[in-house]
C-alpha positions in Angstrom: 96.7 86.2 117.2 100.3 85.2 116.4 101.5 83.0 113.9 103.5 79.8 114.3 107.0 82.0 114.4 106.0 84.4 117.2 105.3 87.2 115.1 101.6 89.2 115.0 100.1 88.7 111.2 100.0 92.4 108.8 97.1 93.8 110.1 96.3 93.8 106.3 95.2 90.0 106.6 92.7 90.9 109.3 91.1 94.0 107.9 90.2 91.8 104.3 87.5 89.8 105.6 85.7 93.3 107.1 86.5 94.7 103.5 84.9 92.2 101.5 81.8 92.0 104.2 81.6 95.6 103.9 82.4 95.1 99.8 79.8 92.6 99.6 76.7 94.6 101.7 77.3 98.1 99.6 77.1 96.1 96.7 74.1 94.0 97.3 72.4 97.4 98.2 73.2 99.5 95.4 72.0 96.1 93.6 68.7 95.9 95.0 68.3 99.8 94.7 69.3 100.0 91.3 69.2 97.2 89.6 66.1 97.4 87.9 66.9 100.8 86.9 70.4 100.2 85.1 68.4 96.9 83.4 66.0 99.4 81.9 68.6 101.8 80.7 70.8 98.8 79.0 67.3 97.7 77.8 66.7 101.0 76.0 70.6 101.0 74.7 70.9 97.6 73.4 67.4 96.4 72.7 66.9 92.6 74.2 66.8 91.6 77.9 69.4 89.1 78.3 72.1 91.7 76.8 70.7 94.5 79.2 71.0 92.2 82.1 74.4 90.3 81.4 75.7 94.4 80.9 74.3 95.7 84.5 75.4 91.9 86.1 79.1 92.9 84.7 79.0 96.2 85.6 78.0 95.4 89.4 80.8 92.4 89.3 83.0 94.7 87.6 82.4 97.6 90.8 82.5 94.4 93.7 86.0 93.5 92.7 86.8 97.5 92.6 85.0 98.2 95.9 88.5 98.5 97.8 89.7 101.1 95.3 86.7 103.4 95.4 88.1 107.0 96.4 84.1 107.6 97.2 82.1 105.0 98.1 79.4 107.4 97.6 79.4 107.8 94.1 79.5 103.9 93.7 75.9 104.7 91.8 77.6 107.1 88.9 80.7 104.1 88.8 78.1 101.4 87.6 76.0 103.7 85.3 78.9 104.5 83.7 80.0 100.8 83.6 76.7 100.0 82.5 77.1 102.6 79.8 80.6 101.5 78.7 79.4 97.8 78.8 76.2 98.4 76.4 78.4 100.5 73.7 80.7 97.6 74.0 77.9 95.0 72.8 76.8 97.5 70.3 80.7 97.9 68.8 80.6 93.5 68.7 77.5 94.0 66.7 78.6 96.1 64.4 81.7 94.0 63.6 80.3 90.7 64.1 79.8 88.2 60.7 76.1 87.7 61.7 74.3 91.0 62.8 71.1 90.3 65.1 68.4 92.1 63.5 67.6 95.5 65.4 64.8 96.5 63.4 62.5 93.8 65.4 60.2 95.4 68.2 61.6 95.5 71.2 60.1 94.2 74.5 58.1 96.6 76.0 59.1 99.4 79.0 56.7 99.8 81.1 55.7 103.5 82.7 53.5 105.6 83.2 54.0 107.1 79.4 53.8 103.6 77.6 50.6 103.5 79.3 49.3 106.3 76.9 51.0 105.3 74.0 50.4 102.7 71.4 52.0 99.5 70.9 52.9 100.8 67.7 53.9 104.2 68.1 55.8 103.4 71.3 57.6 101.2 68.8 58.2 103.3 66.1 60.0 105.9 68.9 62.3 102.9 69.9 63.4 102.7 66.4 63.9 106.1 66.4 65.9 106.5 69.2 68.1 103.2 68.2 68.8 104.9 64.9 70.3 107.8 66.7 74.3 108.4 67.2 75.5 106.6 70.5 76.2 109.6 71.9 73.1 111.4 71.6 71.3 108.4 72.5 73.3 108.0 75.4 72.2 111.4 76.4 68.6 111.4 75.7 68.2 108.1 77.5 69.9 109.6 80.8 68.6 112.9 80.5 65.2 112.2 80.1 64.1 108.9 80.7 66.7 108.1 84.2 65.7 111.7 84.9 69.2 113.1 85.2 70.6 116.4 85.4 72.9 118.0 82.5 75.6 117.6 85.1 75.0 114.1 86.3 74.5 112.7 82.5 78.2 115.1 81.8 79.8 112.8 84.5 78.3 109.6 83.5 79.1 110.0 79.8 82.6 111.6 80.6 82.0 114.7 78.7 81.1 118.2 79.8 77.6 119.8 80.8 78.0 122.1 77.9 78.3 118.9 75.3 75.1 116.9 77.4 72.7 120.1 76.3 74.2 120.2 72.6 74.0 116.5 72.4 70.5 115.9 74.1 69.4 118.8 71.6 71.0 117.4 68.9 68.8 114.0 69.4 65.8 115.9 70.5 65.8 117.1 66.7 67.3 114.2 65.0 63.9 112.4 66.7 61.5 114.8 65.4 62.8 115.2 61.6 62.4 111.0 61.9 59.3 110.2 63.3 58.0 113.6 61.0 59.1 111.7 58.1 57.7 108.0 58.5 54.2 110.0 59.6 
């Protein structure tokens, strides 16, 4: 198609509609694949809903208006946890410095699996405020290593930090966890 002067358009201006098509399909997939997952992990990071779900909505809008500058579409899944990572310790650093603190000792809503099943109310709980109180960093490892089920190596690239600091971390908070729910029982 020419334009008015004669001349053919960039063929830039015709490949950005098949772009964004293509921006907006991989997007809404990884969505409705992992949505729910990312929500839970925010969830367990943060501590109410409605944070967890405006952090994973960010970090989806945040990887559709990067789509184009994704060297591997493929790894679009360790982009957003990572985003949803950086977007959770973000609300936790505006809590911290905020005038009015929300209260983080309240219980949280409730995860279900097939573990909270066997568990208490209560002691379920008590393990979320354990797992709160740890360092973001070890908490950030615990969370991916054991309850997204990731490997040393896919929670090292996630978290930007080597394997090697995932297993000292993850047994740092393994311990941590122990010496505090020893103590309040």
């Amino acid at each position: 198609m020419r334009s008015p002067g004669g001349e053919d358009p960039p063929p830039e201006a015709s490949e950005a509609p098949a772009r964004e098509a293509e921006a907006i399909s991989a997007v809404t997939a990884l969505y409705e694949a992992h949505a729910l997952g990312m929500i839970r992990l925010a969830h367990i990071m943060l501590g109410d809903r409605q944070s967890a779900e405006d952090a994973v909505q960010e970090a989806f809008c945040g990887l559709y208006r990067r789509w184009s500058h994704l060297a591997d579409p493929g790894s679009a899944v360790h982009y957003v946890r990572s985003a949803v990572l950086n977007q959770c310790r973000s609300v936790l650093r505006r809590r911290t410095t905020s005038h009015a603190p929300r209260d983080l000792t309240s219980p949280p809503e409730p995860v279900r699996s097939a573990e909270s099943a066997v568990l208490t109310r209560e002691e379920r709980d008590e393990i979320m405020r354990a797992v709160r109180r740890l360092p973001p960093r070890q908490r950030e490892a615990l969370v991916l290593r054991f309850y997204l089920d990731l490997s040393a190596e896919e929670t090292a690239t996630t978290m930007g930090i080597s394997p090697s600091s995932v297993r000292s971390a993850t047994h740092r908070a393994l311990a941590s966890l122990g010496r505090m729910l020893q103590e309040q029982s």
